[in-house]
VEXDREN-2710 file (C-alpha; in Angstrom, 1 decimal):
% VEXDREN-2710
k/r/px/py/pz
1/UNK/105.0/118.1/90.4
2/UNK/108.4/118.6/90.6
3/UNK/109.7/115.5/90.9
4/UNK/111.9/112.6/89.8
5/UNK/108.6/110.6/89.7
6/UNK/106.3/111.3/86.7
7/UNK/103.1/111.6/88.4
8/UNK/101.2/108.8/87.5
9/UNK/102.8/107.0/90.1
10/UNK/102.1/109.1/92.7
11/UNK/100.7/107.1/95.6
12/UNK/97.1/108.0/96.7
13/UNK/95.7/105.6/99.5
14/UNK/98.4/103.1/99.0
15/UNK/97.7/102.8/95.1
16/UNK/99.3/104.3/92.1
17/UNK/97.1/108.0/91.1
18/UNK/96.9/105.7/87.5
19/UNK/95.6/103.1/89.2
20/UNK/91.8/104.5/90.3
21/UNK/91.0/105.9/85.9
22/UNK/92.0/102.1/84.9
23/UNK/89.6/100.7/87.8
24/UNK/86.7/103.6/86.7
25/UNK/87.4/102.3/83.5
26/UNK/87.1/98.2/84.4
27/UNK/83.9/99.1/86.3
28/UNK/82.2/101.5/83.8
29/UNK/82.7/98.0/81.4
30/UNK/84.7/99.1/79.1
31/UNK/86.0/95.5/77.0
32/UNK/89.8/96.5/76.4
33/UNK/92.2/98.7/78.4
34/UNK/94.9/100.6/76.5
35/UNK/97.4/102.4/78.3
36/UNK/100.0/104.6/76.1
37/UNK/103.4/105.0/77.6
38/UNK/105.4/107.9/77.5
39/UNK/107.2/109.3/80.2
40/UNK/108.9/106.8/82.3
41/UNK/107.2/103.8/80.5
42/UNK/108.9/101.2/82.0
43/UNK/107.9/102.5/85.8
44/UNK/104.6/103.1/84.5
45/UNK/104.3/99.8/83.1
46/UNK/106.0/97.4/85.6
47/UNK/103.6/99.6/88.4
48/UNK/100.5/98.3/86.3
49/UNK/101.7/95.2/85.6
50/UNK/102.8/94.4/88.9
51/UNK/99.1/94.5/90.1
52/UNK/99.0/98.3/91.4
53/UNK/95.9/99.0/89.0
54/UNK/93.6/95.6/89.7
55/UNK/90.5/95.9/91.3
56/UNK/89.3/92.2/91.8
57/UNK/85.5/93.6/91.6
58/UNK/86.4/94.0/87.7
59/UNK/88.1/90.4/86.3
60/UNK/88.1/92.3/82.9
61/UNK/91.2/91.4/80.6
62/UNK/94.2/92.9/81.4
63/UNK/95.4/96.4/80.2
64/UNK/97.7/96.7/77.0
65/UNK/100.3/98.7/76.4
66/UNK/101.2/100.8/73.5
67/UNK/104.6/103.7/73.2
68/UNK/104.7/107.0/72.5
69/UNK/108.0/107.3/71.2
70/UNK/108.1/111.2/70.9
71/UNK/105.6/113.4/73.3
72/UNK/104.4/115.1/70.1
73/UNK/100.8/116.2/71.8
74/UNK/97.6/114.7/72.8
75/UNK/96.3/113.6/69.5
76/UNK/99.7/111.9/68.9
77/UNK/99.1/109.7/71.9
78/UNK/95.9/108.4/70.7
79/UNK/97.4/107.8/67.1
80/UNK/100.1/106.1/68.7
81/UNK/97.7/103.2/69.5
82/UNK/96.4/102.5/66.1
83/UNK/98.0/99.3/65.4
84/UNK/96.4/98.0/68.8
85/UNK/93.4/99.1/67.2
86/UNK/92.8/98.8/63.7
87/UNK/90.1/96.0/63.6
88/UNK/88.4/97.9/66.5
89/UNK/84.6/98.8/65.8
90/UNK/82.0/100.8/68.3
91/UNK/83.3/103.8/70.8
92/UNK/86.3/104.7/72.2
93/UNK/87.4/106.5/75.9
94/UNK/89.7/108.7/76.0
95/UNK/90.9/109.4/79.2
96/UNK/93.9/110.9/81.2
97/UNK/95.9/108.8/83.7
98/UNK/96.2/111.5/86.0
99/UNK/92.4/111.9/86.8
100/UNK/92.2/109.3/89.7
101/UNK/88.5/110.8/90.9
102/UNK/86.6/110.4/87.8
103/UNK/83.9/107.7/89.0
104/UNK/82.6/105.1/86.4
105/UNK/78.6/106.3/86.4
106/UNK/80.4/109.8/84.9
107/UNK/82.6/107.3/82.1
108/UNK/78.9/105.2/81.1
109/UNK/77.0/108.5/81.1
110/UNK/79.5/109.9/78.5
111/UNK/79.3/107.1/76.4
112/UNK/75.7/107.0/76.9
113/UNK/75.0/110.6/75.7
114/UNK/77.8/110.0/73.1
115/UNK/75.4/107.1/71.2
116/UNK/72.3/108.9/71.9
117/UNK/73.5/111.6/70.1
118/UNK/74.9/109.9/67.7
119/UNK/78.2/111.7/67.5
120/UNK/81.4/111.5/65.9
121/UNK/83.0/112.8/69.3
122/UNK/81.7/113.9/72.8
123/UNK/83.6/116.0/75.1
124/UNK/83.2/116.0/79.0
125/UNK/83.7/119.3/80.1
126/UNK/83.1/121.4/83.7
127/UNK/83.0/125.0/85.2
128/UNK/85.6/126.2/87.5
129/UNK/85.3/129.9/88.7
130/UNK/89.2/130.0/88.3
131/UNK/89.8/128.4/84.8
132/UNK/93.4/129.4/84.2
133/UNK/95.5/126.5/82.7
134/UNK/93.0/124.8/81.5
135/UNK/91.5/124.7/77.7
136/UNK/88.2/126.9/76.9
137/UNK/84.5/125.7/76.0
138/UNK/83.5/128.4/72.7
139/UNK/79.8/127.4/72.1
140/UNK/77.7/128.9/69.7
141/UNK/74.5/130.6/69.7
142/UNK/72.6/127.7/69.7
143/UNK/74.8/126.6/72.8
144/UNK/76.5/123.3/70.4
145/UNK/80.0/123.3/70.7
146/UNK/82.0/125.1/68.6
147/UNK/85.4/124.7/69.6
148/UNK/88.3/123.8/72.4
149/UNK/91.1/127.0/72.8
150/UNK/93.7/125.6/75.0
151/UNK/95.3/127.6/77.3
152/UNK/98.7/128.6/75.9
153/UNK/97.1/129.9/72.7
154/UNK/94.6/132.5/74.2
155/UNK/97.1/134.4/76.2
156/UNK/96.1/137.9/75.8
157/UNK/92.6/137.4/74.3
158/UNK/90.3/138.5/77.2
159/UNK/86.9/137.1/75.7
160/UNK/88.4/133.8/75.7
161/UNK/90.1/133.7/79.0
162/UNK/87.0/134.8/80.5
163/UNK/84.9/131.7/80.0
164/UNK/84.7/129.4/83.1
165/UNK/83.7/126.5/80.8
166/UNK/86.7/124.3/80.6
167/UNK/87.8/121.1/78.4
168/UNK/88.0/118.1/81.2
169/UNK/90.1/115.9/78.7
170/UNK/87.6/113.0/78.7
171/UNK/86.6/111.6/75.1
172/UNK/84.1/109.7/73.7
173/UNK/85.1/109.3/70.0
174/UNK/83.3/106.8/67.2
175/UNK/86.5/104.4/66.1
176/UNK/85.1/104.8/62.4
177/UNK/87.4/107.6/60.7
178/UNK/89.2/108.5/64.4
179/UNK/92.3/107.9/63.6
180/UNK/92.1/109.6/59.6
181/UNK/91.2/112.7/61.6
182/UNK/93.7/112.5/64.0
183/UNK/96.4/112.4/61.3
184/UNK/94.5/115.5/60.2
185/UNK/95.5/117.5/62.9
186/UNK/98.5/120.0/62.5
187/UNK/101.0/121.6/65.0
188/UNK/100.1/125.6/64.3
189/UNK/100.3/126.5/67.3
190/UNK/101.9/127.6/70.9
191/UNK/103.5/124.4/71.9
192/UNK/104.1/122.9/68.7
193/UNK/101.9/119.9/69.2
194/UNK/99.0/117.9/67.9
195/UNK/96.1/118.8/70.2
196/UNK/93.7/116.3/70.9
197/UNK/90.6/118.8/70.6
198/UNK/91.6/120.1/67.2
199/UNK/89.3/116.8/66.5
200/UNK/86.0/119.5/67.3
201/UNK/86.8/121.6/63.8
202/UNK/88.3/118.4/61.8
203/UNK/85.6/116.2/62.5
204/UNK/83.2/118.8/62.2
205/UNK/84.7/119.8/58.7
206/UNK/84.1/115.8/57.5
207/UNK/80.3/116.6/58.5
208/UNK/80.6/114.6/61.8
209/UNK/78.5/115.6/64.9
210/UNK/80.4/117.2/68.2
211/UNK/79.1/117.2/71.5
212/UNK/79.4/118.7/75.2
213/UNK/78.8/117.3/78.0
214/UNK/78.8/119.4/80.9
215/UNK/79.9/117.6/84.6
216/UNK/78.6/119.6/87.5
217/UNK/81.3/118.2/89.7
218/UNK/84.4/119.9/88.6
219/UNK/86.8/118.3/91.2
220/UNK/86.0/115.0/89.8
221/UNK/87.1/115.3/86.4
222/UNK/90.5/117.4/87.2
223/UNK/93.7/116.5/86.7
224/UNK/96.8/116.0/88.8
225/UNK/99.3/118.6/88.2
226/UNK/100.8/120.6/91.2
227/UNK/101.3/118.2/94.9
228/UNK/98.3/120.5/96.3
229/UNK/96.2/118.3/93.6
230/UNK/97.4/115.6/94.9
231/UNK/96.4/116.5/98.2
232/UNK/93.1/117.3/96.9
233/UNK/92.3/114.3/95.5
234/UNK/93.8/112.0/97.9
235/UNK/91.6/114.0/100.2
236/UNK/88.5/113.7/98.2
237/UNK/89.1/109.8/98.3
238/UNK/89.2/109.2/101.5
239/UNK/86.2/111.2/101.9
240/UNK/84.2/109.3/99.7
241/UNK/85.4/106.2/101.4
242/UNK/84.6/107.7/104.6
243/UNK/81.2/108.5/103.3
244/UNK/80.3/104.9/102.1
245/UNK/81.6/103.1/105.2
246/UNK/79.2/105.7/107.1
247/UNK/76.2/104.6/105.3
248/UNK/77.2/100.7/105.9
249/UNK/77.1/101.5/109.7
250/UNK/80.4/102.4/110.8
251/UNK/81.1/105.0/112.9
252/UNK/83.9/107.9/112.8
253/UNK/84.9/110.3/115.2
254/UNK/86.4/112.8/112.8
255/UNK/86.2/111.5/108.9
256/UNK/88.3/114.5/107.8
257/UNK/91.4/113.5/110.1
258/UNK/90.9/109.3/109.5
259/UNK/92.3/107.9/106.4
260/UNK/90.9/104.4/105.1
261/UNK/92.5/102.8/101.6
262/UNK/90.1/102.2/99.3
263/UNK/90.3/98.5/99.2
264/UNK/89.4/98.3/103.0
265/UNK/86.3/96.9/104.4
266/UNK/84.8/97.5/107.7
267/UNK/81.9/96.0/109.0
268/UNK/79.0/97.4/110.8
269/UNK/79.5/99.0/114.3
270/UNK/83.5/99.1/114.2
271/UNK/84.8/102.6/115.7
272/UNK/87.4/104.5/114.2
273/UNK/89.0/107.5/116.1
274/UNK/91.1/110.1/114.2
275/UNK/94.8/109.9/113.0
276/UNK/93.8/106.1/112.3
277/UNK/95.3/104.9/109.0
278/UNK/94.0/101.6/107.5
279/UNK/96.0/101.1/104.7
280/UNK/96.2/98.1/101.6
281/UNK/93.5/94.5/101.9
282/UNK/92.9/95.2/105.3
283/UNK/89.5/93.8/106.9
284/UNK/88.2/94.8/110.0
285/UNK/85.4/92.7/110.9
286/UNK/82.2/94.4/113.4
287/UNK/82.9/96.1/116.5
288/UNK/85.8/96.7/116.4
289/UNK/87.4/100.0/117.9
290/UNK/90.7/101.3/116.1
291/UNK/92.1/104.1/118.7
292/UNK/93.8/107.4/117.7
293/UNK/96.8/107.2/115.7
294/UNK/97.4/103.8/115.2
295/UNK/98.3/102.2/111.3
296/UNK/96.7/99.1/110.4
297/UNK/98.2/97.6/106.7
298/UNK/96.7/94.2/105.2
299/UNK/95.9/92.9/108.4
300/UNK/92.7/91.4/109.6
301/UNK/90.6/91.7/112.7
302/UNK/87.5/89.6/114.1
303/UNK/84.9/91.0/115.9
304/UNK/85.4/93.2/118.5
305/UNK/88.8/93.1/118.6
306/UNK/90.4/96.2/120.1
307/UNK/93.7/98.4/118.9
308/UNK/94.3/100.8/121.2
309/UNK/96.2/104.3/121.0
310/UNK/99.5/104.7/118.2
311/UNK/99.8/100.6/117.4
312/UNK/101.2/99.7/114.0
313/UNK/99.8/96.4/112.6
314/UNK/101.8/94.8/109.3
315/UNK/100.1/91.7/107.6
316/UNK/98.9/90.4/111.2
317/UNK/95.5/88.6/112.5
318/UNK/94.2/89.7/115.2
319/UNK/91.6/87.2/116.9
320/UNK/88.0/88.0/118.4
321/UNK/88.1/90.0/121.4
322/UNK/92.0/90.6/121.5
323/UNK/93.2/93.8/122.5
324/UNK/96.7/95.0/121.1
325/UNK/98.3/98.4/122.2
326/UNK/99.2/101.4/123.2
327/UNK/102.5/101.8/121.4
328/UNK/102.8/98.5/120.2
329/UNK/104.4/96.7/116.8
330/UNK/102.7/93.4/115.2
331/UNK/105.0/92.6/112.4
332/UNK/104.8/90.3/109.9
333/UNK/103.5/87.2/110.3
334/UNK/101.5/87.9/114.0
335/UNK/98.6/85.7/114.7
336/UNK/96.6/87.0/117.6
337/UNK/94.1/84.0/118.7
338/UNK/90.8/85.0/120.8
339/UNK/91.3/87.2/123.6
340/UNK/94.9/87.7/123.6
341/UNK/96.6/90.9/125.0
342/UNK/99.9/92.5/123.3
343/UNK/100.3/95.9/126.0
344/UNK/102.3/98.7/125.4
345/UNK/105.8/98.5/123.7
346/UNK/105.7/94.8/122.9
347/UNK/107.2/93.8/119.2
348/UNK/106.2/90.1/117.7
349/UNK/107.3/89.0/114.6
350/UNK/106.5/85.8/113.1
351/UNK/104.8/85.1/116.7
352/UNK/101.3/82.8/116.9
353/UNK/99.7/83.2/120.1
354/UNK/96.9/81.2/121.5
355/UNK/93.8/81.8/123.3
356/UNK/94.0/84.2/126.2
357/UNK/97.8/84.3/126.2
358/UNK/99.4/87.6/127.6
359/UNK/102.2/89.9/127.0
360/UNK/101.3/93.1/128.5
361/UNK/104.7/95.4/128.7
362/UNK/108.3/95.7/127.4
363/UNK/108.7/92.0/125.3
364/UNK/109.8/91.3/121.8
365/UNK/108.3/87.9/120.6
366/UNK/109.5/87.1/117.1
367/UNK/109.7/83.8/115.4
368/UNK/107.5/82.3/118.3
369/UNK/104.6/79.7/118.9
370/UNK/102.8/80.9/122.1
371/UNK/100.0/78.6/123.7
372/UNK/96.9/79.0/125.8
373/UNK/96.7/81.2/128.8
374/UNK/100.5/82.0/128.6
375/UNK/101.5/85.0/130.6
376/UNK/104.8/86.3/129.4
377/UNK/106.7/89.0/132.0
378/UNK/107.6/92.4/131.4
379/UNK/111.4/92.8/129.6
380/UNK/110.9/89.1/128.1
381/UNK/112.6/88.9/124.7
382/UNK/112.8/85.6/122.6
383/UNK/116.8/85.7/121.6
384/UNK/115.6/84.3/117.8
385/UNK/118.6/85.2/115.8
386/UNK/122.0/83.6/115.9
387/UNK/123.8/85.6/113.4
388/UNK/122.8/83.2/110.7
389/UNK/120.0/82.1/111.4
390/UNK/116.3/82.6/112.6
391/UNK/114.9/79.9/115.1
392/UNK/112.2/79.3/117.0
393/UNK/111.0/79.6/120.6
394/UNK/107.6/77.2/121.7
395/UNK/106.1/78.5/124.6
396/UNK/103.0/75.4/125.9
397/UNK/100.0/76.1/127.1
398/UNK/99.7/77.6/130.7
399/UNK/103.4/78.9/130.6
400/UNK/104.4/81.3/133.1
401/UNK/107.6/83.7/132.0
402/UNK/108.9/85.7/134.9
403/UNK/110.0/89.4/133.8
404/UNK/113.1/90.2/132.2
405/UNK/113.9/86.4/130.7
406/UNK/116.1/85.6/127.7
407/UNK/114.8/82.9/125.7
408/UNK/117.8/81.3/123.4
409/UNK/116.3/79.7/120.2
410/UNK/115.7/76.7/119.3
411/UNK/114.0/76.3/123.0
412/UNK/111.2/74.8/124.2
413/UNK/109.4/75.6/127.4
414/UNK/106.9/72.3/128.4
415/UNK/103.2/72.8/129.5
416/UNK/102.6/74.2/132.6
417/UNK/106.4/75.2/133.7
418/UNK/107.5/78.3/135.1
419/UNK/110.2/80.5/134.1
420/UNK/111.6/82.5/137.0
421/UNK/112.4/85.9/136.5
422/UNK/115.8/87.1/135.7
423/UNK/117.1/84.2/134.4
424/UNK/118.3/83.0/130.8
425/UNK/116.9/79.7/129.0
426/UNK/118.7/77.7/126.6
427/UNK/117.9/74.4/127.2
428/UNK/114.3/72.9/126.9
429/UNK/112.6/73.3/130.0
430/UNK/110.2/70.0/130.7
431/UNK/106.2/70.4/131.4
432/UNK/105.4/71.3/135.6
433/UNK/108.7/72.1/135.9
434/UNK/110.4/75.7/137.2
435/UNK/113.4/76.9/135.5
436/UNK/115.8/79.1/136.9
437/UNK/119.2/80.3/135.8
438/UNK/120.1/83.4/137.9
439/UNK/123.9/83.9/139.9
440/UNK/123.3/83.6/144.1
441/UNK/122.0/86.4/145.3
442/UNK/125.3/87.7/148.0
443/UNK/123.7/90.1/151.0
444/UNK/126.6/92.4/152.9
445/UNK/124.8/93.6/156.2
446/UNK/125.3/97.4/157.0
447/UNK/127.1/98.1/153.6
448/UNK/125.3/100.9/152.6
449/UNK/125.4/102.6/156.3
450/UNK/129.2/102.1/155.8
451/UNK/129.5/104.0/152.4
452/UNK/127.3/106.6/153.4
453/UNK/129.2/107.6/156.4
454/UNK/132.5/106.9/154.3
455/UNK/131.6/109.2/151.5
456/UNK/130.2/112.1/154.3
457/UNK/133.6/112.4/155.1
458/UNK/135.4/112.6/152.4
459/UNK/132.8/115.7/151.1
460/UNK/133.6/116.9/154.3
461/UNK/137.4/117.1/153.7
462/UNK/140.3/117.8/156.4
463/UNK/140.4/120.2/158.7
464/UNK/141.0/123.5/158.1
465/UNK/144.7/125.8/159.5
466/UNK/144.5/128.1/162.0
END
């Protein structure tokens, strides 16, 4: 990956890559979660623990945690979680954290084979028509499998390297006499590490049976290892969330260039146009249209509300029918009520806005209660902050604000005043009154006839010798 980061952290849609195999795993109904830590365990852990992994769909029990101490290999990792799992009876997953596309029908038809089958230990494996890096599938004549040749110890041995069959890493083992054969594994060979499918020839030694199971969708069951398999599977995400948000009835202009979290939900007949980012718990409610290139994150909108071109919405509501954008910033705390309009370059922050209230250009609006049918001018900005404190403006109903106005929290502007333009509040303004605070306008007749001739001469200059 080359990176600081060890790559289970990796953010895809919003969410840790570790994240999506633990919610596979909560959804295919697995009854305990172990995670074994390694590399940057405490990251890892406080990321998982800190709720980046939940999926509130699956309220199974929470995942443990087990250390690697040394990275000794594969089958070292699993060993590593025997105490956890002594008294353990049934089937055990094995899985890699780094495979964040590997959907839960693909774990419960693994474990299905796995018991039908009756085997010691099931492997999932795939075909890719470049299989370098990855460890080789040696069936036998009777196509059973006969062995797992990882990469680094076939180097040179052309037979080998030229099977497209490849180990997935996915496990199905029986608990029963697991870990006695994982203890039976040895480190002869090229990295000097206990490998995980050296379990093919030891249980098959003890008499055990060991199965295949061949996945016909190879880009599901890969790993993350380089940032273009990042890119791949974020890619392959958003696609599949494109593809069920389709099929519920909403529509996209271009799938491939619109990129929805997977924890967002849409409902029927919203648009989306490309470049849109929806990102976290966001919910956008029916008909709704999201224009090009805006970002939405754990914000909600009713029905048919309306962002318009290159808005960015941050843990905002956004009432029925409002229309926000283009170029404009909800922040944090926004509450848009039914048919409001924020226009272009307008900021709020902490702002609640009622019922057809207005701010259509060139306002910031933070820390702000704004009431019905309030029309707030171009270049208004509530002055919130006092260099210690936030405070609040409180705009009534059917408030006028003239353009460029400075409101000076704590204030209060009463029902039904005006606010003339130009002019700077800090005291409370009463309801049905006008408030004015601008310097007497001074008009000089013929001034600018004056300078004009005055400055025509001096370009002019003296005149010139003879």
């Amino acid at each position: 990956m080359r990176s600081s980061t060890v790559k289970l952290l990796h953010p895809i849609g919003g969410r840790p890559a570790v994240a999506y195999v633990v919610d596979s795993a909560r959804a295919a109904r697995c009854r305990r979660i172990v995670s074994v830590l390694g590399v940057q365990a405490d990251e890892v852990r406080a990321a998982m623990e800190g709720g980046g992994y939940h999926d509130a769909r699956w309220p199974l029990p929470a995942v443990e945690f087990c250390r690697q101490r040394e990275q000794l290999g594969t089958a070292h990792a699993v060993l590593s979680a025997e105490n956890l799992l002594r008294r353990v009876r049934g089937v055990l997953l094995i899985l890699n954290g780094d495979v964040p596309l590997v959907r839960p029908a693909t774990l419960a038809a693994l474990v299905a084979q796995h018991r039908r089958r009756r085997a010691a230990l099931t492997v999932l494996t795939t075909r890719l028509v470049e299989p370098a890096g990855y460890g080789r599938i040696l069936r036998g004549a009777d196509g059973g499998l006969l062995s797992i040749h990882e990469q680094a110890d076939i180097r040179g041995l052309k037979n080998l390297e030229a099977i497209k069959e490849i180990n997935a890493g996915l496990y199905c083992a029986n608990f029963e006499g697991l870990f006695k054969a994982l203890r039976a594994t040895s480190r002869r060979n090229a990295q000097r590490e206990y490998y995980l499918p050296d379990l093919v020839g030891v249980l098959r030694d003890g008499g055990g049976r060991v199965e295949a199971m061949l996945h016909g969708d190879a880009e599901e069951v890969l790993g993350i290892n380089t940032r273009a398999d990042l890119a791949r599977a974020a890619g392959a995400l958003y696609r599949r969330k494109a593809q069920e948000l389709m099929e519920s009835g909403v529509t996209f202009v271009d799938p491939d260039a619109t990129y929805v979290d997977p924890d967002v939900s849409i409902g029927p007949d919203t648009i989306l146009y490309p470049m849109v980012h929806l990102q976290g718990r966001t919910k956008i409610a029916s008909g709704c249209i999201v224009h090009a290139g805006s970002r939405i994150t754990d914000s909600t909108l009713a029905e048919g509300a309306e962002i318009l071109d290159h808005c960015v919405v941050q843990e905002s509501i956004i009432g029925r029918g409002a229309r926000v954008g283009p170029f404009a910033h909800l922040r944090p705390g926004t509450e848009l009520g039914e048919h409001v309009r924020i226009g272009n370059f307008v900021e709020t922050k902490k702002a609640a806005f009622g019922t057809g209230a207005k701010a259509n250009h060139l306002a910031y609006l933070g820390d702000a209660v704004i009431g019905r049918n309030v029309n707030v001018g171009a270049g208004t900005i509530t002055c919130n902050y006092d260099g210690w404190n936030k405070n609040k403006t409180i705009l009534e109903d059917d408030v006028f604000i003239g353009s460029d106005t400075q409101l000076v929290a704590p204030v209060r502007v009463g029902r039904g005043s005006f606010v003339g333009a130009g002019s700077t509040i800090t005291k409370d303004v009463p309801p049905g009154s006008l408030a004015l605070s601008r310097a007497k306008q001074t008009t000089i007749k013929g001034w600018a006839h004056r300078k004009r001739r005055e400055m025509a001469a001096r370009k002019k200059g003296p005149p010139k010798k003879r």
